[in-house]
C-alpha positions in Angstrom: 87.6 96.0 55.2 85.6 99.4 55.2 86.8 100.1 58.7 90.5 98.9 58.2 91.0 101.5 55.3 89.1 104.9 57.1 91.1 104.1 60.4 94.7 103.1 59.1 96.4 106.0 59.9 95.9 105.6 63.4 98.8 104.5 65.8 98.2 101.1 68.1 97.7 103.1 71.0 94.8 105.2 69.2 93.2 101.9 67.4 92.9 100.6 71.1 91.2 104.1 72.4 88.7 103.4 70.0 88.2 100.0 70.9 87.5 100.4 74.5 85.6 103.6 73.7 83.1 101.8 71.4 82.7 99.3 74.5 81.9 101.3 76.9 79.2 103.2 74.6 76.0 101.3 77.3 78.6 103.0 80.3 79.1 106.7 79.1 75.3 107.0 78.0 74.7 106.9 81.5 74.8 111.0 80.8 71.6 110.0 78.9 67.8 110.2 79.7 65.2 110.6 82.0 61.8 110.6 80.9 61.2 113.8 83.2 62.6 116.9 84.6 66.7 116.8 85.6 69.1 113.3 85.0 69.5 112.1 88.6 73.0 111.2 89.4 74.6 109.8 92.3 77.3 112.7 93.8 79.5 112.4 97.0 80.5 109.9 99.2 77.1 109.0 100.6 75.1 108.3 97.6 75.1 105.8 94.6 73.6 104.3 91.6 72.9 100.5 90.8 70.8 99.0 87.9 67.6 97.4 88.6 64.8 95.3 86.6 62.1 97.7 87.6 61.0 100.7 89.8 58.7 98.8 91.6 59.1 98.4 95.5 60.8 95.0 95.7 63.3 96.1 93.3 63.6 99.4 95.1 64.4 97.7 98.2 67.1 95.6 96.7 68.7 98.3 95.3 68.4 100.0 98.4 71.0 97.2 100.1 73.4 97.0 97.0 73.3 101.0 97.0 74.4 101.2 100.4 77.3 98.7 100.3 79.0 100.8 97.5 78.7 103.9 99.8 80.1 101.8 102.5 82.9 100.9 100.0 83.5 104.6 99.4 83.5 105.5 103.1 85.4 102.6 104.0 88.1 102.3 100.8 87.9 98.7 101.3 86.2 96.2 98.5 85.2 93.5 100.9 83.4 95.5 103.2 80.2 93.7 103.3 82.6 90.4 104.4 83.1 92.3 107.5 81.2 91.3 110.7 77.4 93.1 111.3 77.8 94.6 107.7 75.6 92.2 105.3 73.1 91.9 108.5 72.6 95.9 109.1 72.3 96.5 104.9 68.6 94.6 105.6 68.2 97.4 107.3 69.2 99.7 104.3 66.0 101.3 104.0 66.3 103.3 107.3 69.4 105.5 105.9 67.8 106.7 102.9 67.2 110.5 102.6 66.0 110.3 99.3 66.2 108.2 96.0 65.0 108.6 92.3 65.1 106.7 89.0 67.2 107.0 85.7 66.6 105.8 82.0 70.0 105.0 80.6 70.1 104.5 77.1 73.3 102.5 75.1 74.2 100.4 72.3 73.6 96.8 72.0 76.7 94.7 70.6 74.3 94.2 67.5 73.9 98.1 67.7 70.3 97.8 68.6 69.0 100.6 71.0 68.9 99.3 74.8 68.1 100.8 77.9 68.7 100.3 81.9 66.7 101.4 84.7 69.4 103.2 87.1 68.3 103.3 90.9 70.1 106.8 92.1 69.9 106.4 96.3 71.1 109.5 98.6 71.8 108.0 102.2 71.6 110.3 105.4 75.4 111.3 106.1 74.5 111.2 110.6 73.0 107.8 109.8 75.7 106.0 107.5 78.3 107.6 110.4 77.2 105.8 112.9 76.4 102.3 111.5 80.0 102.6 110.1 80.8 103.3 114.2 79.2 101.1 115.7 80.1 98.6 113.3 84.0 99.3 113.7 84.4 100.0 110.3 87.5 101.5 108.9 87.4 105.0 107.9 89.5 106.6 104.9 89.3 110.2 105.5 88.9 113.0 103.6 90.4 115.0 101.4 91.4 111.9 99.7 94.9 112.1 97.6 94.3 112.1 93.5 97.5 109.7 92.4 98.3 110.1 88.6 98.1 107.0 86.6 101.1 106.2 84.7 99.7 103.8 82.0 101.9 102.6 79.2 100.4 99.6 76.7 101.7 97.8 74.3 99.1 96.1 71.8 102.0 94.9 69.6 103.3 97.7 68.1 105.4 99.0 70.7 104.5 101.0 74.2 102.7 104.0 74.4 101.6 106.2 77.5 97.9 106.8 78.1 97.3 110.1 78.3 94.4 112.7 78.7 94.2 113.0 75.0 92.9 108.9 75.1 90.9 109.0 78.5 88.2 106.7 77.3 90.7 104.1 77.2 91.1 104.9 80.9 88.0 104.9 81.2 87.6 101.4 83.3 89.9 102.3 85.2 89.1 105.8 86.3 85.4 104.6 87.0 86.6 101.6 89.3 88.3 104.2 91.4 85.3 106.1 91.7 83.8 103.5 93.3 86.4 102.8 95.7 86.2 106.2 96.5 89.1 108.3 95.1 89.5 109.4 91.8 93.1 109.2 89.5 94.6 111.9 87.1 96.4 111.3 83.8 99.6 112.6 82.4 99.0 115.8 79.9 101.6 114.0 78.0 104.2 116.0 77.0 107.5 115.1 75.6 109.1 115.1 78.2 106.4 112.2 79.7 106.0 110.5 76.7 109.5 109.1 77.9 108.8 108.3 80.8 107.6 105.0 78.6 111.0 103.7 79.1 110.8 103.7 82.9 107.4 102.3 83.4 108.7 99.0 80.8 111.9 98.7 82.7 110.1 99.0 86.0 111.7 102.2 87.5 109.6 103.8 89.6 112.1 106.2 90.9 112.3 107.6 87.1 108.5 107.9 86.6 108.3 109.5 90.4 110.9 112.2 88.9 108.6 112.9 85.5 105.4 113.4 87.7 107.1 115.8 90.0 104.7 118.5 88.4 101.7 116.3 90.1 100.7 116.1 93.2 100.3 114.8 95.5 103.9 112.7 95.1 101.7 109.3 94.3 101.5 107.6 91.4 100.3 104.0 89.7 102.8 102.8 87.5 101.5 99.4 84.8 101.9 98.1 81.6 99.6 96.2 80.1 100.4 93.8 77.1 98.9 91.1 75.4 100.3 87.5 76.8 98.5 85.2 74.4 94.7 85.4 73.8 94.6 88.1 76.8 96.1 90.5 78.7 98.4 91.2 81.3 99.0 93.9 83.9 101.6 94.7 85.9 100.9 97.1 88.7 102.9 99.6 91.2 101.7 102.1 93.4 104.3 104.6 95.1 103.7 107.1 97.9 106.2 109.3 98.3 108.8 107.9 96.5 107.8 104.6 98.2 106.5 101.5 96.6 103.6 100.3 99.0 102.2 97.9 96.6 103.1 95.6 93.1 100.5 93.2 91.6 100.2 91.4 88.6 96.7 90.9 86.8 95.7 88.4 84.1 92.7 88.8 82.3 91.1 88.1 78.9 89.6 91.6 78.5 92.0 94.4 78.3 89.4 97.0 80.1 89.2 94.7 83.1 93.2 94.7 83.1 93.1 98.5 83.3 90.6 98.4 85.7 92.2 96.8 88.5 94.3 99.1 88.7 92.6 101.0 90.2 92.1 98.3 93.2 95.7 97.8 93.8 95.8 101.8 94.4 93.1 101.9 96.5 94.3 98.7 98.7 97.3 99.9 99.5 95.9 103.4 100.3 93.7 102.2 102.9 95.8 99.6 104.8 98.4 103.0 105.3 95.5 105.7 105.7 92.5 104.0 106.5 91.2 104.0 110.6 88.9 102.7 112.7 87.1 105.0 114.9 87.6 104.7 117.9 85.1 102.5 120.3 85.0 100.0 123.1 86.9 96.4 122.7 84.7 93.4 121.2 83.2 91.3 124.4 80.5 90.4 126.6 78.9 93.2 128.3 75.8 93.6 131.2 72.7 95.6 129.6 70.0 95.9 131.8 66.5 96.2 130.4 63.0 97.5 132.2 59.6 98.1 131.4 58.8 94.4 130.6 55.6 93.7 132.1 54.5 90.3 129.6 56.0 87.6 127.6 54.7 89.5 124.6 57.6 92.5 125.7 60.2 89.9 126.6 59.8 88.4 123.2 60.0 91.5 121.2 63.0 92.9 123.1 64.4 89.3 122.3 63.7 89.7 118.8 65.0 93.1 118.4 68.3 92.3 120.3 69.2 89.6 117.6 68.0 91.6 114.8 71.3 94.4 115.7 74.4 93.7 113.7 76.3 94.4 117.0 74.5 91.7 118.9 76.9 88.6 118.8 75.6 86.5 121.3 72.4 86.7 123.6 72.4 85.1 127.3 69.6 85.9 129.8 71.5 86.6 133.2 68.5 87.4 135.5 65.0 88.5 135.5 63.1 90.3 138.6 59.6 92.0 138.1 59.6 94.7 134.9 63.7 93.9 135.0 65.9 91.8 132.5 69.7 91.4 132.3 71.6 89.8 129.4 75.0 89.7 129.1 75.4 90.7 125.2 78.8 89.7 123.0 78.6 93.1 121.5 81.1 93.6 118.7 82.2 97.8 119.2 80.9 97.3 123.4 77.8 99.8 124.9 79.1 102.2 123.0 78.3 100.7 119.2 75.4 99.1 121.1 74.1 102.7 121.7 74.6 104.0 118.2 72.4 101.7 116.6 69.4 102.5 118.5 67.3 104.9 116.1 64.1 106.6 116.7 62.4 103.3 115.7 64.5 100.8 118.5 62.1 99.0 120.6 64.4 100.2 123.9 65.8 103.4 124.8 68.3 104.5 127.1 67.7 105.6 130.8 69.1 108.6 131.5 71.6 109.0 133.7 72.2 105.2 133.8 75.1 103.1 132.6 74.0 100.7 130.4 69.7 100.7 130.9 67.6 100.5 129.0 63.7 101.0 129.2 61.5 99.2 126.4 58.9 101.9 124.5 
């Protein structure tokens, strides 16, 4: 009863700020502490954070994989990227592209409002390095600079619609991180008058009319929802327009209102990628002849062996013929000699012959 009397002056929309800013206490006190010297944060494309039990070395090196496929989210735009073929293989691997890494203390509130605290693994990846995985992999590229849509959010708890605006961006605050990690980031509506009737439009779905009231924005994108309760939960409804353009409308169901808002946030960045997103360019997926030399004992034959099915572009493995120091195998290589070639760091067991197409000579 205490609280209902010192906040019952605030409107619906303000009364669910509050809500999903008391949530998200653990989340924002990731400004918090470190027991020494400067908080390390994750900044730019190539780097991220993930919590971890411990700072010992097994749980450095598991962060380490989970680190790197949210970079290759970022890169990438796409939130299924380690589905994608060579990708979960090569993030075994993902101790090779680290530059640099460091620990963080974050300190929140419990839901009984005891003190806790996370361990935050902050992991810097070598730019060259994550490049060429990402190339030889055939990833998709989204490139940069990266468009900054403005999220035109109106929700109705019960009481009516209202437009999130800057003045309530913690109750954004789901949504604005989840973009983050997909690699763009979204702007909110100052909220003048005139925007706060742009309400209207976003209920009736008219995305034309909201496109018009964010013609002080650019660029000309903008995701349009509404979220409102539908029973015990929530429901969103999403559209994201380009240009006057709708490219995407989805419809989201969820029992807690901050995921709702959140996926937002994926419906903006799915349908940026499909239309700006690229694969660099490489050599079509088949079988191709690789010629090997330097093998002078079954010892060498079985390393190169083991080394060739260790590379995320290796798809398939057949010896074709074998002559003194010599091996052929036709590979199944996924982005052709090409990707095959990018993947060979300082520490392959094989390097390229100069001059030569495709031969190799094992160190």
């Amino acid at each position: 009863m205490r609280a209902h009397r010192a906040t019952a002056g605030l409107t619906p929309l303000l009364w669910l700020c509050l809500a999903l800013g008391a949530a998200a206490v653990p989340a924002r006190a990731q400004d918090g502490l470190r027991t020494e010297g400067d908080v390390a944060r994750a900044e730019g494309l190539y780097a991220a954070e993930v919590p971890v039990n411990s700072q010992t070395a097994e749980a450095r090196e598991a962060g380490y994989a989970r680190a790197l496929a949210r970079v290759l989210e970022k890169l990438s735009g796409d939130a299924g990227v380690v589905n994608r073929p060579g990708v979960a293989q090569e993030l075994r691997n993902a101790r090779n592209y680290v530059d640099s890494y460091d620990f963080r203390q974050d300190q929140g509130v419990g839901a009984t409002g005891a003190t806790t605290f996370r361990t935050m693994l902050v992991v810097r990846f070598r730019p060259e390095a994550v490049d060429g995985m990402v190339a030889a992999l055939g990833l998709p590229v989204w490139p940069q600079p990266r468009p900054k849509p403005v999220l035109w959010l109106a929700i109705d708890d019960g009481s009516g619609p209202r437009l999130l605006t800057t003045a309530q961006v913690n109750a954004a605050r789901s949504v604005l991180d989840r973009a983050q990690e997909r690699g763009f980031r979204l702007g909110l509506p100052a909220g003048a008058a005139a925007e706060q009737a742009a309400v209207g439009a976003i209920w009736r779905n008219d995305p034309a009319a909201v496109a018009r009231a964010s013609a002080r924005y650019s660029p000309p994108m903008q995701l349009i929802g509404k979220l409102y309760r539908n029973g015990p939960g929530w429901t969103a409804d999403w559209t994201f327009v380009d240009a006057g353009r709708v490219l995407a409308t989805r419809t989201v169901n969820e029992a807690d209102a901050r995921r709702a808002i959140a996926s937002g946030a994926d419906v903006a960045a799915d349908a940026l990628v499909q239309r700006y997103a690229k694969a660099p360019p490489s050599e079509p997926a088949g079988t191709y002849r690789l010629v090997f030399t330097g093998l002078h004992s079954a010892e060498d034959y079985l390393r190169l062996s083991a080394a060739l099915q260790r590379m995320p572009v290796v798809r398939g493995i057949v010896p074709a013929r074998a002559e003194g120091d010599r091996v052929e195998f036709d590979l199944e290589l996924l982005t052709g000699v090409s990707g095959f070639n990018r993947m060979l760091g300082p520490d392959a067991p094989v390097v390229a012959v100069e001059g030569a197409t495709a031969e190799y000579r094992i160190r």
